[in-house]
KEFITI-974789 format. One record per residue: residue number from 0; residue in one letter; x, y, z of N, C-alpha, C in turn. Coordinates in steps of 0.001 Angstrom, whole numbers, plus 500000, padded with zeros to 6 digits. Last residue first. Example, Ala and Ser with C-alpha at 12.3 -4.5 7.8 and 13.67 -1.06 7.14 Angstrom:
2
+-----+------+--------+---------+--------+---------+----------+--------+--------+---------+--------+
! pos ! code ! n_east ! n_north !   n_up ! ca_east ! ca_north !  ca_up ! c_east ! c_north !   c_up !
+-----+------+--------+---------+--------+---------+----------+--------+--------+---------+--------+
!   1 !    S ! 512850 !  497750 ! 507080 !  513670 !   498940 ! 507140 ! 512900 !  500030 ! 507870 !
!   0 !    A ! 513190 !  494310 ! 507800 !  512300 !   495500 ! 507800 ! 513200 !  496700 ! 507800 !
+-----+------+--------+---------+--------+---------+----------+--------+--------+---------+--------+
END
This chain:
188
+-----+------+--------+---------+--------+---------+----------+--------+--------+---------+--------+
! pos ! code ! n_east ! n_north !   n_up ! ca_east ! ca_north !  ca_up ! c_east ! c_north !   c_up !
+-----+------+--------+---------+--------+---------+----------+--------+--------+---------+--------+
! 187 !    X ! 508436 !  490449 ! 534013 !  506848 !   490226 ! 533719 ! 506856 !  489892 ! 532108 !
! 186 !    X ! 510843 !  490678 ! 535792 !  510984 !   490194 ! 534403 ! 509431 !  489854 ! 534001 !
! 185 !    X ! 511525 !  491236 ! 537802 !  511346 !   489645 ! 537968 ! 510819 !  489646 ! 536305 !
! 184 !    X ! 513251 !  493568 ! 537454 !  513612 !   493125 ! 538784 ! 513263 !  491344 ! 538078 !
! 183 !    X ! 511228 !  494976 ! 535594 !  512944 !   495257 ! 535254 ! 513307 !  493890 ! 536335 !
! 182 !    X ! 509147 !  495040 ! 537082 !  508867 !   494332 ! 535840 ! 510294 !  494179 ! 535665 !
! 181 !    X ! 509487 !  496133 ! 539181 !  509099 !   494742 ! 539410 ! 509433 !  494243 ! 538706 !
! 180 !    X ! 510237 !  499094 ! 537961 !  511281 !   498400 ! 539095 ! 511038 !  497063 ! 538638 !
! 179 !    X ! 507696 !  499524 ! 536727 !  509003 !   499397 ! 536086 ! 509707 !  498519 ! 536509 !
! 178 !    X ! 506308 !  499704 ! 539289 !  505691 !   498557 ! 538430 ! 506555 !  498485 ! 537488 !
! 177 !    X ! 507455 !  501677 ! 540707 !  507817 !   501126 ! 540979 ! 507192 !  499611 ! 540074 !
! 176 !    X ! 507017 !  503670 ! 538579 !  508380 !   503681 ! 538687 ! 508230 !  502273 ! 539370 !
! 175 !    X ! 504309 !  504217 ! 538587 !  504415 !   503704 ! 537070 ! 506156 !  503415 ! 537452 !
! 174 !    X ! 503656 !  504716 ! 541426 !  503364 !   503701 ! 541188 ! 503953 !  503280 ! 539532 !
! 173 !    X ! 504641 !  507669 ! 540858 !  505236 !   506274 ! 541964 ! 505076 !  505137 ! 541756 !
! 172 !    X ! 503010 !  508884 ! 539082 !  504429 !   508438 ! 539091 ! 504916 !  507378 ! 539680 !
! 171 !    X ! 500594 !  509149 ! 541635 !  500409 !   508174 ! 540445 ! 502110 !  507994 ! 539726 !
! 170 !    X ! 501564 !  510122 ! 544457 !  501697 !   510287 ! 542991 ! 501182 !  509517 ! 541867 !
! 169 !    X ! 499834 !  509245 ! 547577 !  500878 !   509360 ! 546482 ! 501015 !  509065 ! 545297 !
! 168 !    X ! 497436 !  508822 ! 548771 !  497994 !   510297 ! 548810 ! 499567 !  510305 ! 547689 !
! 167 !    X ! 497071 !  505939 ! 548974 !  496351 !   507045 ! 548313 ! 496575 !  508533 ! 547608 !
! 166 !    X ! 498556 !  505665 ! 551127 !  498983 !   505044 ! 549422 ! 498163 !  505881 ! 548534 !
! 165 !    X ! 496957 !  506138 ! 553449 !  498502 !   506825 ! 552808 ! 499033 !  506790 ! 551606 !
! 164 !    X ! 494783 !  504798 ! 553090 !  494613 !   506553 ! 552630 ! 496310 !  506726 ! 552390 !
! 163 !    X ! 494839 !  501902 ! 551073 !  494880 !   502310 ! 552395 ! 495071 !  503896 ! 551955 !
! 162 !    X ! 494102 !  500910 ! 548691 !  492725 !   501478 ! 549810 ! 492940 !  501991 ! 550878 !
! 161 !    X ! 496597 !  500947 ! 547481 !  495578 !   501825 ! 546891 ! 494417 !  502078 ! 547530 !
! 160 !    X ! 496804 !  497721 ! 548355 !  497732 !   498704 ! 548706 ! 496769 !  500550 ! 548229 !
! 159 !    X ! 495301 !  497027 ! 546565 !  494835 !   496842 ! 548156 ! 495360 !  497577 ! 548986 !
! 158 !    X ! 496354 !  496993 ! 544040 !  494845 !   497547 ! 544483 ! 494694 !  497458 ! 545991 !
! 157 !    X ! 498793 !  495765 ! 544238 !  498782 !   497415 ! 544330 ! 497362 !  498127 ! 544765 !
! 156 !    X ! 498151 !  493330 ! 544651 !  498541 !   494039 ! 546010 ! 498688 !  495704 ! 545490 !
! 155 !    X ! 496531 !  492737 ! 542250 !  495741 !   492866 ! 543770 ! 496572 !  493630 ! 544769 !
! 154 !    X ! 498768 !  493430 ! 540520 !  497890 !   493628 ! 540450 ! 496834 !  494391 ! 541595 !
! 153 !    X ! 500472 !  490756 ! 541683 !  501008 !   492526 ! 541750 ! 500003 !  493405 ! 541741 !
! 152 !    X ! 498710 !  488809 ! 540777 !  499020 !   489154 ! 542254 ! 499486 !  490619 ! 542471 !
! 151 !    X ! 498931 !  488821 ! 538064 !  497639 !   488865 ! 538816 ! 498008 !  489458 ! 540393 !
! 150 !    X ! 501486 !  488306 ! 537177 !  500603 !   489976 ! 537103 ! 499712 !  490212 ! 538041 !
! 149 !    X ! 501681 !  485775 ! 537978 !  502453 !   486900 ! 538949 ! 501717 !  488577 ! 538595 !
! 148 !    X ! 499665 !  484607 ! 536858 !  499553 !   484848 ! 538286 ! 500401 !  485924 ! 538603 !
! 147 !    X ! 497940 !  484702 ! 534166 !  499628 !   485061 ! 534530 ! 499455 !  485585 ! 536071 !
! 146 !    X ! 495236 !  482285 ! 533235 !  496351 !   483130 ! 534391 ! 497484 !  483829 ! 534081 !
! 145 !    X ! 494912 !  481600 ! 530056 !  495461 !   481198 ! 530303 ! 495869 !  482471 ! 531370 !
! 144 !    X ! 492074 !  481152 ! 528154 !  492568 !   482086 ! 528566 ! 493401 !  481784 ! 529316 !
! 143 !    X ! 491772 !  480498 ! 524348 !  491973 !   480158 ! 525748 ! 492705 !  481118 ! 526674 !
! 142 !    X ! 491948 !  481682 ! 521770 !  490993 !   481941 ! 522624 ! 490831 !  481435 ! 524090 !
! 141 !    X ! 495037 !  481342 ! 521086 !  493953 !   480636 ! 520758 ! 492250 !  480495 ! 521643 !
! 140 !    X ! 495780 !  482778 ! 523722 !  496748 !   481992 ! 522877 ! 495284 !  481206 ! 522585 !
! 139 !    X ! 496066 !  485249 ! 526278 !  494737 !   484348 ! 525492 ! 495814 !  484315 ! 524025 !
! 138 !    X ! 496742 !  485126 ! 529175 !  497513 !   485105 ! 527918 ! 496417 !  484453 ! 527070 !
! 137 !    X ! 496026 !  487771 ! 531421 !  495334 !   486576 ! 530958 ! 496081 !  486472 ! 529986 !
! 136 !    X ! 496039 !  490247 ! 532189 !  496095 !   489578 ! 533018 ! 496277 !  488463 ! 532887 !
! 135 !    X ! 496136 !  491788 ! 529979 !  496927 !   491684 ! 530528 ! 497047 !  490827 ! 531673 !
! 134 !    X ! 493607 !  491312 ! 528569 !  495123 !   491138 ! 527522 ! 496162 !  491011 ! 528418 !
! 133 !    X ! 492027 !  491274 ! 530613 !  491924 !   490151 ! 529908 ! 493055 !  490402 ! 529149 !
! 132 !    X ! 491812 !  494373 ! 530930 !  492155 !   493293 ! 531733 ! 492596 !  492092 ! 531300 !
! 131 !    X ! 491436 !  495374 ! 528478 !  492539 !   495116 ! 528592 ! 492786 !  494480 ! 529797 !
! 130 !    X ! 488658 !  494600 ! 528099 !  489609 !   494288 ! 527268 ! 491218 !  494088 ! 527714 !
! 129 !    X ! 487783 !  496678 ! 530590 !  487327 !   494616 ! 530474 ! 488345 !  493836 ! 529548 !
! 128 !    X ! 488138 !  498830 ! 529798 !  489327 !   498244 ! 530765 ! 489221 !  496685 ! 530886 !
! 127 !    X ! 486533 !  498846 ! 527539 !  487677 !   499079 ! 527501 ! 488619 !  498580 ! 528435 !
! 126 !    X ! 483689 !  498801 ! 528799 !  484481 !   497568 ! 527901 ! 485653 !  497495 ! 527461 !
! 125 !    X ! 483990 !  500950 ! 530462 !  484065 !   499843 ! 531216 ! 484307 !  498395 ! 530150 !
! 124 !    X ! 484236 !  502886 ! 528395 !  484839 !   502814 ! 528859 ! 485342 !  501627 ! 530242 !
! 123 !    X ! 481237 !  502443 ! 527583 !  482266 !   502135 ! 526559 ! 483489 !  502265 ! 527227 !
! 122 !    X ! 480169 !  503043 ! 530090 !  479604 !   501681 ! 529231 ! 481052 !  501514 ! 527956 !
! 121 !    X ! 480429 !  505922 ! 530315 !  480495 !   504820 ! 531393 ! 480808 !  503368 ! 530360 !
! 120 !    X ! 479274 !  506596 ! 527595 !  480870 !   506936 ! 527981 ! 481177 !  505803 ! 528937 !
! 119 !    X ! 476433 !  505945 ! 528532 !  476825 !   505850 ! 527485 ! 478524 !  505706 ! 527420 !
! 118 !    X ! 475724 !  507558 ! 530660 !  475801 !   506387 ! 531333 ! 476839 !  505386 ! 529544 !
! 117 !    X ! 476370 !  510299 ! 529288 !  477435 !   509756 ! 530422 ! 477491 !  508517 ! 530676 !
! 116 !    X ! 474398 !  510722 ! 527714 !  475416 !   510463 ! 527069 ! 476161 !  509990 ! 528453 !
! 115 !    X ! 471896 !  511929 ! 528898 !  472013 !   510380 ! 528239 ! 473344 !  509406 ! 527787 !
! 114 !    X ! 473076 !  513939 ! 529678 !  472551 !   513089 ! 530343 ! 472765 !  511561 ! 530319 !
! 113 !    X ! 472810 !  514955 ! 527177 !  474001 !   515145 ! 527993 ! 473943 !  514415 ! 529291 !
! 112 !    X ! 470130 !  515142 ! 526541 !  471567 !   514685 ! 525310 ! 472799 !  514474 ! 526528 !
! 111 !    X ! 468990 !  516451 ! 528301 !  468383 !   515483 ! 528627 ! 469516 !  514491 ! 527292 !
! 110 !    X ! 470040 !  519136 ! 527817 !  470180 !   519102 ! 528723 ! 469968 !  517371 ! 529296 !
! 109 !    X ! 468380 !  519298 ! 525665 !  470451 !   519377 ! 525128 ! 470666 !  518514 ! 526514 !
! 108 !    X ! 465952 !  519660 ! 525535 !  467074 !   518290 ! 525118 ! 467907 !  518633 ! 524770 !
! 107 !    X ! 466153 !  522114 ! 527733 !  465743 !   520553 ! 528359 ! 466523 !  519645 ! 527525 !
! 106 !    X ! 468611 !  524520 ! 527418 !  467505 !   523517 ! 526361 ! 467122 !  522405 ! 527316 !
! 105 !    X ! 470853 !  526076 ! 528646 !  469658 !   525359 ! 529654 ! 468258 !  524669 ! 528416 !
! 104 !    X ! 472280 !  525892 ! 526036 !  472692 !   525186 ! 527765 ! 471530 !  524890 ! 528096 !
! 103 !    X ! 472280 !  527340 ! 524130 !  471043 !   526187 ! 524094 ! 471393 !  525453 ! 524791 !
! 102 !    X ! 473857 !  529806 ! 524117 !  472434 !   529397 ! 524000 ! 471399 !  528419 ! 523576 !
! 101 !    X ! 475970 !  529001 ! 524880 !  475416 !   529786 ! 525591 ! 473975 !  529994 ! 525022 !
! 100 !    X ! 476989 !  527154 ! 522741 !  476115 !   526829 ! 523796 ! 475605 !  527252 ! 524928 !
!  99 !    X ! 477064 !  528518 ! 519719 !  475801 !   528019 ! 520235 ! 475553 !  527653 ! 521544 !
!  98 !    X ! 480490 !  528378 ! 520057 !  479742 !   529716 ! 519057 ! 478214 !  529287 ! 519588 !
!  97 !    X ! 481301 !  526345 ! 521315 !  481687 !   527593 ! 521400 ! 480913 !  528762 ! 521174 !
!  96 !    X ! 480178 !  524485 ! 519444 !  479941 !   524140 ! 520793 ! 479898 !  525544 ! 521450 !
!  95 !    X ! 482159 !  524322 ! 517473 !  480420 !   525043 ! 517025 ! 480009 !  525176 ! 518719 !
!  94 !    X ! 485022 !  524782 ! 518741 !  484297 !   525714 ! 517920 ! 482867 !  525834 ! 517907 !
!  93 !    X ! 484238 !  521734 ! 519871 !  484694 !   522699 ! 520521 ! 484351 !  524120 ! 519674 !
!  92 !    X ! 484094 !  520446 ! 516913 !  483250 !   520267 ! 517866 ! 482887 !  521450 ! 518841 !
!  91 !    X ! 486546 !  521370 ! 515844 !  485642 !   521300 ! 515358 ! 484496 !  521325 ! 515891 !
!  90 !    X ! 488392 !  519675 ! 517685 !  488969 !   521514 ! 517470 ! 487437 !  521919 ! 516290 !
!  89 !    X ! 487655 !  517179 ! 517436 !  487170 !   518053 ! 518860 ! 487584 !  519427 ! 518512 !
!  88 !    X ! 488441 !  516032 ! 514981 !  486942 !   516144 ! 515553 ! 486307 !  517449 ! 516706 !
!  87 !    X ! 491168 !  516608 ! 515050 !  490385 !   517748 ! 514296 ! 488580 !  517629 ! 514723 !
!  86 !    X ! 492733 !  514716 ! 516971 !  491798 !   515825 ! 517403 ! 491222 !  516907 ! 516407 !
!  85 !    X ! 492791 !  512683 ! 514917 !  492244 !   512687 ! 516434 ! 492078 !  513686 ! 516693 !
!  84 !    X ! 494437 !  513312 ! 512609 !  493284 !   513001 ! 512717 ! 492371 !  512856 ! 513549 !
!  83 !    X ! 496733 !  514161 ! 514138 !  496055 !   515058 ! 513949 ! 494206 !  514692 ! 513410 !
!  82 !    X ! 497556 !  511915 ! 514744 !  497451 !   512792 ! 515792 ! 496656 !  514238 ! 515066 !
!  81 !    X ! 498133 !  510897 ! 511852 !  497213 !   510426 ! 513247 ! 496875 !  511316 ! 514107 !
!  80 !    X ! 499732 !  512619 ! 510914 !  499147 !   512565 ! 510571 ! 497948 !  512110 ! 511685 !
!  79 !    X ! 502234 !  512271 ! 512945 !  501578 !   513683 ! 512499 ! 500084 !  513574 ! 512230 !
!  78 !    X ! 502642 !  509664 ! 512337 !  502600 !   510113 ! 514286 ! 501858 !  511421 ! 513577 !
!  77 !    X ! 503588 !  509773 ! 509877 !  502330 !   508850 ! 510198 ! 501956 !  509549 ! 511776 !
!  76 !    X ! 505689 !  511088 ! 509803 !  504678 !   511710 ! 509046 ! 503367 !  510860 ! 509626 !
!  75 !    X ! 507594 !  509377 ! 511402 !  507139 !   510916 ! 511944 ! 506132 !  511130 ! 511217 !
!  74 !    X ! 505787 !  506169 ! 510133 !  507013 !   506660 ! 511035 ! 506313 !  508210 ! 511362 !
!  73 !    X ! 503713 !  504293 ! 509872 !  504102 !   505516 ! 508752 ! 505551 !  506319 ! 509089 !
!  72 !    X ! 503261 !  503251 ! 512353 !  502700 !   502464 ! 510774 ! 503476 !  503548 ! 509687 !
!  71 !    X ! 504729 !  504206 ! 514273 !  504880 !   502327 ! 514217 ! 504391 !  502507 ! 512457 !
!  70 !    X ! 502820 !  506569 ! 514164 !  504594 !   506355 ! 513989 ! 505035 !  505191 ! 513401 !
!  69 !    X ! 500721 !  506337 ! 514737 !  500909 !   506577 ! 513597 ! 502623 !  506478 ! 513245 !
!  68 !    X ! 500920 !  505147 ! 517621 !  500534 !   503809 ! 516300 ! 500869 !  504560 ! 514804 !
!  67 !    X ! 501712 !  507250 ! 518677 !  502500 !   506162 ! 518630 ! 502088 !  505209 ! 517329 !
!  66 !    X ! 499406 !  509442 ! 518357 !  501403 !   509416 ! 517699 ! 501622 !  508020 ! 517226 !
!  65 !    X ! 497491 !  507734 ! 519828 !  497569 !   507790 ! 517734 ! 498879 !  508293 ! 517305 !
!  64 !    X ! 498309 !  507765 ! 521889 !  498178 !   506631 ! 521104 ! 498123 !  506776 ! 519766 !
!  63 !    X ! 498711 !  510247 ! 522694 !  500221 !   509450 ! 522265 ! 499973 !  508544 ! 521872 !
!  62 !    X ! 495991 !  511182 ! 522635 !  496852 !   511785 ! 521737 ! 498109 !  511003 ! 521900 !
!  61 !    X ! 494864 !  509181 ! 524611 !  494625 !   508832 ! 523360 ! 495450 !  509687 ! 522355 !
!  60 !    X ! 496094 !  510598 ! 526865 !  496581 !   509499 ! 526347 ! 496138 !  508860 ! 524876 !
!  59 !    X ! 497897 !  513500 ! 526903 !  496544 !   512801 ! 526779 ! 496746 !  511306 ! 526397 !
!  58 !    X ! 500979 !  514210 ! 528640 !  499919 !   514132 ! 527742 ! 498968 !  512840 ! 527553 !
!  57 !    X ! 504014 !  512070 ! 529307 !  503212 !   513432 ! 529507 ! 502061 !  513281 ! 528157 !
!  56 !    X ! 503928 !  508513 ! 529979 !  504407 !   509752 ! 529187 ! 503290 !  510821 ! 529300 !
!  55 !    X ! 502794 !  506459 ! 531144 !  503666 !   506985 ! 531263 ! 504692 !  508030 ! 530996 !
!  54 !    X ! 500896 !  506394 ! 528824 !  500028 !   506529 ! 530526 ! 501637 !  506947 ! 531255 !
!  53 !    X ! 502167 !  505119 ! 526906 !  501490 !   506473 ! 527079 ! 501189 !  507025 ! 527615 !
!  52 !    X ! 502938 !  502596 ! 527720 !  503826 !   503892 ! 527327 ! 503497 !  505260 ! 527286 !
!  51 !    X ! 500822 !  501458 ! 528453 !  501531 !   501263 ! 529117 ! 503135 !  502615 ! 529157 !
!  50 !    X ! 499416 !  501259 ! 525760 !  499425 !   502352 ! 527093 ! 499635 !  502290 ! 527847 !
!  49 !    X ! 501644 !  499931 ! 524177 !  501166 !   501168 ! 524213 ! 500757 !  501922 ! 525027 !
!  48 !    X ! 501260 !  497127 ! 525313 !  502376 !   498291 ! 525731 ! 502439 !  499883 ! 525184 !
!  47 !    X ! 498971 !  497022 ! 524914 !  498861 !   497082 ! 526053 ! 500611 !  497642 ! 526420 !
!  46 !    X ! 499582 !  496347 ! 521669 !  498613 !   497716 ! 522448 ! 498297 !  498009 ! 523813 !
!  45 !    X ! 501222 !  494749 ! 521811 !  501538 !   496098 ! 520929 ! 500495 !  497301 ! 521650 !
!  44 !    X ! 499068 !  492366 ! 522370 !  499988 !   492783 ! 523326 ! 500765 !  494302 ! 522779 !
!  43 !    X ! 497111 !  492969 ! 520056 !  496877 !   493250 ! 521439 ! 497978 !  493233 ! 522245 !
!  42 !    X ! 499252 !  494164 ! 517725 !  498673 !   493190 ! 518147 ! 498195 !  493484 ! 519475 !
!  41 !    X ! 498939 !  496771 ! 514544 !  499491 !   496307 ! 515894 ! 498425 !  494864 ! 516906 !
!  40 !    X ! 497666 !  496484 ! 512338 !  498821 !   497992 ! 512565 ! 499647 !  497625 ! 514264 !
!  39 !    X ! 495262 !  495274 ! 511351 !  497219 !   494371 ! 511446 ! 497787 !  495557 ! 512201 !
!  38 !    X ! 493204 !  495902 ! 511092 !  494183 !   496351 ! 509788 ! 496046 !  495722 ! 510107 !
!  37 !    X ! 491650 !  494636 ! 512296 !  490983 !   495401 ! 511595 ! 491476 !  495820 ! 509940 !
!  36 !    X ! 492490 !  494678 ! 515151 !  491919 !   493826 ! 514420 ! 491865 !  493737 ! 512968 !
!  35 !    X ! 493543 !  497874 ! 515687 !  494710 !   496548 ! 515715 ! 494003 !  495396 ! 514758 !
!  34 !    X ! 490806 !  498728 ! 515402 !  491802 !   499205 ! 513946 ! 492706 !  498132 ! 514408 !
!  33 !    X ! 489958 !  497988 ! 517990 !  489440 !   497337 ! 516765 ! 490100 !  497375 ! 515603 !
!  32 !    X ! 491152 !  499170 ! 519756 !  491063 !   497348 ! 519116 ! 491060 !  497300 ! 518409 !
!  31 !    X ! 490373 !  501392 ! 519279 !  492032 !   501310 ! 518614 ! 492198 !  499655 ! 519038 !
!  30 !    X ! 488095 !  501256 ! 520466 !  488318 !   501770 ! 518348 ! 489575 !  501187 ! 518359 !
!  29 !    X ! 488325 !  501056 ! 523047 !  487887 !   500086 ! 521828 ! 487877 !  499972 ! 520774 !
!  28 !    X ! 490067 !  503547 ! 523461 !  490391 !   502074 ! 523548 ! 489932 !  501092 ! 523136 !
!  27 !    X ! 488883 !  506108 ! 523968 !  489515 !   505601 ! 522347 ! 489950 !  504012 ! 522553 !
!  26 !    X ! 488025 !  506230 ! 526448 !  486761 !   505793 ! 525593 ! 487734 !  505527 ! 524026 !
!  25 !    X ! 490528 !  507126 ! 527483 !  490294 !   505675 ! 527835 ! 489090 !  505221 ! 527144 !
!  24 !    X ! 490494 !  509912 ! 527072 !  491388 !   508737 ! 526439 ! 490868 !  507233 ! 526759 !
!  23 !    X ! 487370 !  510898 ! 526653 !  488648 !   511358 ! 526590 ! 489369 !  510048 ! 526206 !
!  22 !    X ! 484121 !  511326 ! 526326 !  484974 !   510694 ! 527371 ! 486481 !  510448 ! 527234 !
!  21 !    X ! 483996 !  509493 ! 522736 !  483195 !   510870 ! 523574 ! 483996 !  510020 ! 525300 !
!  20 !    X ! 484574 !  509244 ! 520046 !  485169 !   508368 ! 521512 ! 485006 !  509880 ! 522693 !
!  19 !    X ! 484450 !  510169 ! 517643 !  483462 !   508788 ! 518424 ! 483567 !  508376 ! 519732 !
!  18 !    X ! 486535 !  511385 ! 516828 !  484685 !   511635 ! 516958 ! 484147 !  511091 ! 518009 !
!  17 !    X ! 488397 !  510171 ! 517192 !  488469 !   511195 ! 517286 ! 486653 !  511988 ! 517836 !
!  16 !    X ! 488248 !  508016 ! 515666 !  488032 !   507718 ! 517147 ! 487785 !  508620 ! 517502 !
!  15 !    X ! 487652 !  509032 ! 512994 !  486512 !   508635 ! 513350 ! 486648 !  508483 ! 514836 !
!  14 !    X ! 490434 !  509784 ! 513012 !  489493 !   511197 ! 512706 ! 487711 !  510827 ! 513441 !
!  13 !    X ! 491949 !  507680 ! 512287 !  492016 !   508212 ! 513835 ! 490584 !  509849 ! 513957 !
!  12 !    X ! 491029 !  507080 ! 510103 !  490553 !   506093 ! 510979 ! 490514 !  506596 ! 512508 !
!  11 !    X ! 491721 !  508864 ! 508545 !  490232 !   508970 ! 508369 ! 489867 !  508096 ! 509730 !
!  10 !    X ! 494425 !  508734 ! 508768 !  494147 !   510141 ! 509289 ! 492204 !  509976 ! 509565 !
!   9 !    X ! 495069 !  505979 ! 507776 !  495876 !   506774 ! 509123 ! 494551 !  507649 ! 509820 !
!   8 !    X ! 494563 !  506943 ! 505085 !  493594 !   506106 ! 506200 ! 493519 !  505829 ! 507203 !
!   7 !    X ! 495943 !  508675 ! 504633 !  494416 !   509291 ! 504534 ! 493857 !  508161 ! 505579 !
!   6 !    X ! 498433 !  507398 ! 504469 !  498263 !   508287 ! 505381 ! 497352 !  508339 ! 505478 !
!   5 !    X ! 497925 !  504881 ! 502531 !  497971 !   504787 ! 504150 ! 497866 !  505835 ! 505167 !
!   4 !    X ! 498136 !  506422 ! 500206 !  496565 !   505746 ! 500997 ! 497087 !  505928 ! 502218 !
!   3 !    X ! 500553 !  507386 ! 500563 !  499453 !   508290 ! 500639 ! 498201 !  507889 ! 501196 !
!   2 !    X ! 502070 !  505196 ! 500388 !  502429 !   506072 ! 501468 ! 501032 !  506818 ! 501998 !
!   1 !    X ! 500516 !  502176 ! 499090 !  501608 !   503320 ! 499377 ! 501115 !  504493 ! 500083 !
!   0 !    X ! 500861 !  498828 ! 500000 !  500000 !   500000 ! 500000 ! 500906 !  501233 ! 500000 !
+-----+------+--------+---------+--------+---------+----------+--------+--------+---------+--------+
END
């Protein structure tokens, strides 16, 4: 395929998550299954180190996901391209939004649109982490799902660790340094 298709389709595919993925980064997570499915551009494990990379790096996370995948598929022009296909929805959106919603805020159905839409976001974003639970917790090799206990356990003790208030109070950083450490240390 040459350069050009691939960019437009780069740009049309991240343009639709862009749209579609109402609720910020973690609602782009089922689209960008699906394009892994879809078009080869990366494998579920490719995509759990993705945001694994992204979540660790400054900025939005669905904006380093489409860098990243546009990079992997096109190199710098592909990271451009993507990334830009992702947010022209919202620099679009944001504008008409801008210019009309001082006057049609208090509308009952804007008001009863906006409503409707959260349990909506909820729902696509709870099939998102369902996904990647299962990529990461689980080695699915021919639809079988196969434990990785040691994830599993790290897992629980960070979540348990995470109820007590002191753990609470510290950085999210902390935790992406010391799940490095484990992983560098016993090799995940």
């Amino acid at each position: 395929m040459n350069n050009l298709v691939l960019g437009l389709r780069l740009f049309w595919e991240f343009f639709k998550v862009g749209l579609f993925s109402v609720g910020g980064g973690p609602a782009t997570l089922p689209y960008l299954m699906e394009l892994g499915d879809k078009y080869q551009w990366f494998t579920m494990q490719e995509l759990t180190n993705m945001i694994a990379i992204s979540e660790s790096t400054p900025g939005p996370l669905g904006i380093n996901m489409a860098t990243y995948v546009g990079f992997e598929t096109l190199g710098i022009s592909g990271g451009i391209i993507a990334t830009l296909g992702l947010v022209t929805p919202s620099i679009i959106i944001i504008c008409l939004v801008a210019a009309f919603f001082s006057k049609v805020s208090e509308n009952r159905f804007v008001k009863s649109a906006f409503s409707a839409i959260r349990p909506a976001v909820t729902a696509i974003i709870a099939v998102a982490i369902w996904g990647i639970c299962k990529a990461i917790l689980f080695n699915s090799t021919d639809g079988n799902f196969q434990p990785v206990w040691s994830v599993i356990i790290l897992a629980a003790i960070i979540l348990a660790l995470l109820q007590i208030k002191l753990f609470k109070k510290i950085h999210p950083f902390f935790w992406f340094v010391i799940g490095a450490i484990v992983g560098l240390v016993f090799k995940f």
